[in-house]
C-alpha positions in Angstrom: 0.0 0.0 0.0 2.8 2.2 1.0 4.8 1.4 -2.0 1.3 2.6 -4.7 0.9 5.8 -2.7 5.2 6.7 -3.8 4.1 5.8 -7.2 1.4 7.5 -7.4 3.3 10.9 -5.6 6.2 10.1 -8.1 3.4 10.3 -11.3 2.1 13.3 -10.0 5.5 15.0 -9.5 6.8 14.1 -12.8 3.6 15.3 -14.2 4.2 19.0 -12.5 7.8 19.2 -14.0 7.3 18.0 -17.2 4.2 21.0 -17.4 7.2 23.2 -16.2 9.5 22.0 -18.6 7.3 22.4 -22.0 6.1 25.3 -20.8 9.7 27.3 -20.5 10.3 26.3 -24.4 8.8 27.0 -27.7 10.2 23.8 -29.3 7.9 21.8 -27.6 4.9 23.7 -28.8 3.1 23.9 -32.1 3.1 20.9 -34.5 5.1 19.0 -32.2 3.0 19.4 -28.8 0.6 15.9 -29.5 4.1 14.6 -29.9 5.8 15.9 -26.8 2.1 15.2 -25.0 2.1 11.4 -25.9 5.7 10.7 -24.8 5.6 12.6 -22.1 2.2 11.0 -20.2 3.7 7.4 -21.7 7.1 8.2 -19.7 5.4 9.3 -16.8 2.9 6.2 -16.7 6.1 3.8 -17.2 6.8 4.9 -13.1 4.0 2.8 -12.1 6.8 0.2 -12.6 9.4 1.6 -10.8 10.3 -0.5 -7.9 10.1 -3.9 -9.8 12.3 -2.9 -12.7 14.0 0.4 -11.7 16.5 -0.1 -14.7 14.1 -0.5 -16.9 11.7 2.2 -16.4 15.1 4.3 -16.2 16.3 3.4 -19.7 12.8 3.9 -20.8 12.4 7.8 -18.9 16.1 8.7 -20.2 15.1 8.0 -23.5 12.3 10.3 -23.3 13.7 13.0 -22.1 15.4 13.3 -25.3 13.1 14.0 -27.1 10.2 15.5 -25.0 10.0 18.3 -22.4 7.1 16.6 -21.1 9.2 13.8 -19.8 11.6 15.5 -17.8 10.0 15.1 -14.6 9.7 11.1 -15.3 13.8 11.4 -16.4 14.7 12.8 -12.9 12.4 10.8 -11.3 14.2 7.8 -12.8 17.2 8.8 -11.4 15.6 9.0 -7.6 14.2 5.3 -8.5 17.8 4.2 -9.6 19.2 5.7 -6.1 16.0 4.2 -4.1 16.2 1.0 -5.6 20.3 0.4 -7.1 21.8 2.2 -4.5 25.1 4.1 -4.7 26.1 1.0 -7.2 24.4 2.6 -10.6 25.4 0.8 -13.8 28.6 2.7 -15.3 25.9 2.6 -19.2 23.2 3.7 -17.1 25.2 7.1 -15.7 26.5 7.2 -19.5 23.0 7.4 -21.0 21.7 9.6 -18.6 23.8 11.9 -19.6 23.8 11.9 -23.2 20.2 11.9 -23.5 20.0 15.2 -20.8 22.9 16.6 -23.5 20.3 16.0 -26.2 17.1 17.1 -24.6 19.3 20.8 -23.4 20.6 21.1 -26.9 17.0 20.0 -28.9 14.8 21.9 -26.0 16.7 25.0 -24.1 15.1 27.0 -21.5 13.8 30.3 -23.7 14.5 32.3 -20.3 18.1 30.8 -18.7 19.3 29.4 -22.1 21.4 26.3 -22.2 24.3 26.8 -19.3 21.3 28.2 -17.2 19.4 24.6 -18.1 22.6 22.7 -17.6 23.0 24.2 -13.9 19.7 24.0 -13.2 19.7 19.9 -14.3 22.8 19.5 -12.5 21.1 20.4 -9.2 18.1 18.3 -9.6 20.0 15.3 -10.9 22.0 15.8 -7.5 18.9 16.3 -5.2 17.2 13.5 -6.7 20.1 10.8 -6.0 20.0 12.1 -2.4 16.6 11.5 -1.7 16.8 8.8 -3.6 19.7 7.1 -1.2 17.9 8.7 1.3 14.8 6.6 0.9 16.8 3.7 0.4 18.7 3.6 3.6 15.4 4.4 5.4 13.7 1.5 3.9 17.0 -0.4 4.4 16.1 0.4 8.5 12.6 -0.2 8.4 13.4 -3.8 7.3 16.2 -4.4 9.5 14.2 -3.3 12.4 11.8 -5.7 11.5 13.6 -8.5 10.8 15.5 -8.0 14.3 11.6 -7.7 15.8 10.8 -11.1 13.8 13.9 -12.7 15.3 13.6 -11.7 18.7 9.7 -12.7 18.7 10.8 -16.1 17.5 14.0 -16.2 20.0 11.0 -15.6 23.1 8.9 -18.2 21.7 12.1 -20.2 21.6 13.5 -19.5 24.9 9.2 -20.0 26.2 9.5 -23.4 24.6 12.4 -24.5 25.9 11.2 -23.3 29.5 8.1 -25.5 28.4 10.1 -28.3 27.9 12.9 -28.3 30.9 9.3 -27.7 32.9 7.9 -30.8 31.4 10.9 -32.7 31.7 11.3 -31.8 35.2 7.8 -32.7 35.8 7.7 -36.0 34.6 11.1 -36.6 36.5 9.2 -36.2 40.2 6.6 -38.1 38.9 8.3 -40.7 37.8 9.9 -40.8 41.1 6.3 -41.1 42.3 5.3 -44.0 40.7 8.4 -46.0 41.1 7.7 -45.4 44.2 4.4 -46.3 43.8 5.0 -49.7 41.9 7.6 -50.6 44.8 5.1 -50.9 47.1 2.6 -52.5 44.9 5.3 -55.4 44.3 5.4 -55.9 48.2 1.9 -56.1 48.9 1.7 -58.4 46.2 5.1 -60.3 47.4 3.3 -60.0 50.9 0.1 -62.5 49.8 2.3 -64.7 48.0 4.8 -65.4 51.4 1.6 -65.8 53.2 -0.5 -68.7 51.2 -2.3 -69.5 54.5 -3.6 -66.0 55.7 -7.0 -65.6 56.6 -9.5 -64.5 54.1 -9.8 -61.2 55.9 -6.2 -60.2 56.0 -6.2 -61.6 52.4 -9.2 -59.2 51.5 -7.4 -57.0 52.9 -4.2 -56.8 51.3 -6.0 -57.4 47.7 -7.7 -54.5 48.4 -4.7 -52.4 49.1 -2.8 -53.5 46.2 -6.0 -52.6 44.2 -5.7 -49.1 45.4 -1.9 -49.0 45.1 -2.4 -50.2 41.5 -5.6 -47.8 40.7 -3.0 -45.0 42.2 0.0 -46.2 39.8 -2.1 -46.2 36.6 -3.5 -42.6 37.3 0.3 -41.3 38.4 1.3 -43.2 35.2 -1.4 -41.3 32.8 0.1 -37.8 34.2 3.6 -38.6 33.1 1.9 -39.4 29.4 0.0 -36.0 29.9 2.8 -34.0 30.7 5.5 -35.8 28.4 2.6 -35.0 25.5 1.3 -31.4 26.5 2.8 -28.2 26.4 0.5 -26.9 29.4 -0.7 -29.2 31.8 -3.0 -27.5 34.2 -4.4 -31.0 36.2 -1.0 -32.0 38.2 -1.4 -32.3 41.9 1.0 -30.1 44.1 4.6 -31.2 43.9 5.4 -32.8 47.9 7.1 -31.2 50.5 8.6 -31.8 53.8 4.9 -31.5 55.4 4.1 -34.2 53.2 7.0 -36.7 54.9 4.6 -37.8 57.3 2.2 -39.4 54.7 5.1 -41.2 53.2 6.2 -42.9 56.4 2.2 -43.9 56.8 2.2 -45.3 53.4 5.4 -47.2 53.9 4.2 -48.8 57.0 1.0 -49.8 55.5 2.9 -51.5 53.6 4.5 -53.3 55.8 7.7 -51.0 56.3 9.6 -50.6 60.0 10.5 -47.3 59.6 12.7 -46.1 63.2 12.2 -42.0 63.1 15.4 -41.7 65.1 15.6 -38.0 64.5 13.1 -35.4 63.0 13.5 -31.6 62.6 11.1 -29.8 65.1 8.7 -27.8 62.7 9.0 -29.3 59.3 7.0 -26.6 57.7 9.8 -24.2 58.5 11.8 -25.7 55.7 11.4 -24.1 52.3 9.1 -25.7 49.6 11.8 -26.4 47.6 14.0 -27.6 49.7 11.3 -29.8 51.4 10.7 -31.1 47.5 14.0 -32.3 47.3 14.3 -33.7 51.3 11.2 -35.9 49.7 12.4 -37.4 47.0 15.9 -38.5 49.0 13.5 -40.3 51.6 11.4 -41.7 49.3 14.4 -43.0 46.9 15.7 -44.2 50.2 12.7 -46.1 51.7 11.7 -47.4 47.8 15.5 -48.8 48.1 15.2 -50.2 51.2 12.0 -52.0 50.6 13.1 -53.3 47.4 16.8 -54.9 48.6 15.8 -55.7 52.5 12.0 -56.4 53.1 10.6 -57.1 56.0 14.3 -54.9 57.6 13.7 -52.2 59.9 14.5 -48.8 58.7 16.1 -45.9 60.7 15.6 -42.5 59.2 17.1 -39.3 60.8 16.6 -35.7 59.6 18.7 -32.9 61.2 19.9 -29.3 60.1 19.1 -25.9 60.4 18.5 -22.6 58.0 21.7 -21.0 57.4 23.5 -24.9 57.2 22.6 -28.0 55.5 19.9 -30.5 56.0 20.8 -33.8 56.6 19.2 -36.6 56.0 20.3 -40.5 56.8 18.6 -43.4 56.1 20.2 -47.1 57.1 18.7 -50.2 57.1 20.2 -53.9 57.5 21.5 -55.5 54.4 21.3 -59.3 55.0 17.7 -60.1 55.4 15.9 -63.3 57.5 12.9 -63.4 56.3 12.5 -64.6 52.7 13.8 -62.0 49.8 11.5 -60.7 47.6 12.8 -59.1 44.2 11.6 -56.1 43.0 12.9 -55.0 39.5 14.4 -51.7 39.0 16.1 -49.4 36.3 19.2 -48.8 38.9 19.6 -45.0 38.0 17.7 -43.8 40.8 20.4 -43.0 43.0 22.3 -41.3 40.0 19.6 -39.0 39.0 18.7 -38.0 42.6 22.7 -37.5 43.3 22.8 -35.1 40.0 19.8 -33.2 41.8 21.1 -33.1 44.7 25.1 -32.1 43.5 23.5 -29.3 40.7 21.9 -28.0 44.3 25.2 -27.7 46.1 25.1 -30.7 48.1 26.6 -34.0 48.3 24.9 -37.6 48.6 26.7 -40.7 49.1 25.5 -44.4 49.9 27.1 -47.8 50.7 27.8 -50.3 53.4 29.5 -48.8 56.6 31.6 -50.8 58.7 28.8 -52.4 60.4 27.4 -53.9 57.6 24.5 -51.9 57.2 23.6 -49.8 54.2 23.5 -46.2 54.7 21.9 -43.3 52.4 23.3 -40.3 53.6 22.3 -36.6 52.0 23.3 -33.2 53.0 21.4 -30.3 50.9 22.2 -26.3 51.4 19.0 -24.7 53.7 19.6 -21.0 52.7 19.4 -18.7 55.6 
């Protein structure tokens, strides 16, 4: 739209000068006036295709001015197109023709009131404003699009960096809950291991137990479609609240019911003074801790111990006894656990180690920053 309305300005301008041009000489009038008329408005409508073949229309308005008045105007408005669409670059033949065909037009049609070195000046000074605007409008257009290709590229560099958030989010996501339902599917395997070791239970403690590893299982599968949903959507909005320290005491219940010992040896006074983020991470090194224990010493009794204050590190420690009476049950597991918790916990600032001490037991110890 922009780009009609300077066409339609350039017409009207060239149509102003040539009017000046034929009127300030007799040559053009007389016998030779349709002539002057019909290359003239032909010249002039030739702009219309300025800015997709500048060179062209050039050659065409250059030629005109020759040998019409009328096409002056159109002549120096090639010039400006030259400049707004060539740049300072002009074709050597193009500078050349210009020139001989203004030569031609001063000698064939002089100025009845300056006369030819009057005409010359005057066409000198034109030519020159004309290739300045002309640049001019080049290097503003030159900005324009450079402005807007920088705003195109930063828009597409926020949805970029907005995506990318999306997706450390997701992945981040679906990390805790897959923590969550391994978790989950650790205790499901020793309910079920549970009924298996105990083939002459009463039908009440068996009714019991089925129904618990109903529920457990009814919990995994709905855990299980929220890791799909977030690993598939951009913006899931129906996750349940990621689990803090005040959620600890839960986790112990649901161990037990299970059929977990768990020893609290030591426990931090008011757990809701701990941060949410920091809480988030103290529950995940419990429950990797506990899902461990249950998985390589069932039916072991578990000593868990959380100390630390703001300012200093929480600690946690979880050891349980390695070599198991009761019979084993084996639960299958991916073994990387441990590793991606020990990355969380190092990228924190912390440090987690675990082994067998010198007593023979197997100790999960943690230590995570608790900023002041």
């Amino acid at each position: 739209m922009h780009a009609r309305a300077g066409d339609v300005t350039c017409i009207v301008i060239a149509l102003y000068l040539g009017a000046l041009a034929t009127e300030a000489t007799t040559a053009a009038n007389g016998p030779y006036a349709p002539v002057n008329a019909l290359i003239g408005l032909a010249s002039v409508a030739a702009l219309w295709w300025r800015s997709r073949a500048p060179l062209t229309v050039a050659s065409i308005t250059f030629a005109a001015g020759a040998v019409a008045p009328m096409a002056a105007g159109a002549a120096i408005l090639g010039v400006y197109t030259i400049a707004a669409y060539r740049g300072r670059r002009v074709p050597v033949v193009m500078v050349l023709f210009y020139a001989a065909s203004g030569a031609v037009g001063l000698v064939l049609f002089p100025d009845q009131n300056i006369g030819v070195a009057g005409s010359l000046i005057v066409a000198v000074a034109m030519t020159a404003a004309a290739f300045g605007l002309g640049l001019a409008a080049r290097s503003r257009r030159q900005l324009l699009e450079a402005t807007a290709d920088r705003a195109e590229r930063a828009e597409a560099d926020r949805h970029a960096r907005i995506a990318e958030a999306r997706r450390a989010e997701r992945t981040r996501i679906a990390a805790e809950m897959h923590d969550m339902l391994a978790h989950r599917l650790s205790m499901l395997s020793l309910h079920a291991g549970a009924i298996e070791l105990r083939p002459n239970a009463s039908p009440e403690d068996l009714a019991t137990s089925v129904g618990i590893v109903r529920a457990s299982a009814h919990q995994a599968l709905g855990e299980l479609r929220k890791v799909i949903g977030v690993l598939r959507d951009d913006t899931p909005d129906d996750l349940a609240p990621q689990p803090t320290a005040a959620d600890l005491g839960a986790l112990l219940e649901d161990c037990r019911t299970a059929g977990m010992r768990i020893d609290l040896a030591a426990a931090l006074p008011d757990s809701a003074a701990i941060p949410p983020e920091l809480g988030r991470h103290a529950y995940r090194v419990v429950q990797e801790g506990l899902t461990n224990a249950s998985k390589h010493a069932p039916g072991q009794p578990v000593q868990l111990a959380l100390t630390g204050r703001a300012g200093s590190d929480l600690r946690i420690e979880i050891t349980n006894a390695t070599s198991a009476a009761t019979p084993r049950v084996t639960v299958p597991g991916a073994g990387v656990g441990l590793i991606g918790l020990r990355e969380r916990i190092e990228m924190l600032g912390g440090s987690l180690d675990d082994g067998t001490d010198s007593t023979g037991r197997h100790r999960l110890q943690a230590s995570i920053p608790w900023p002041p």
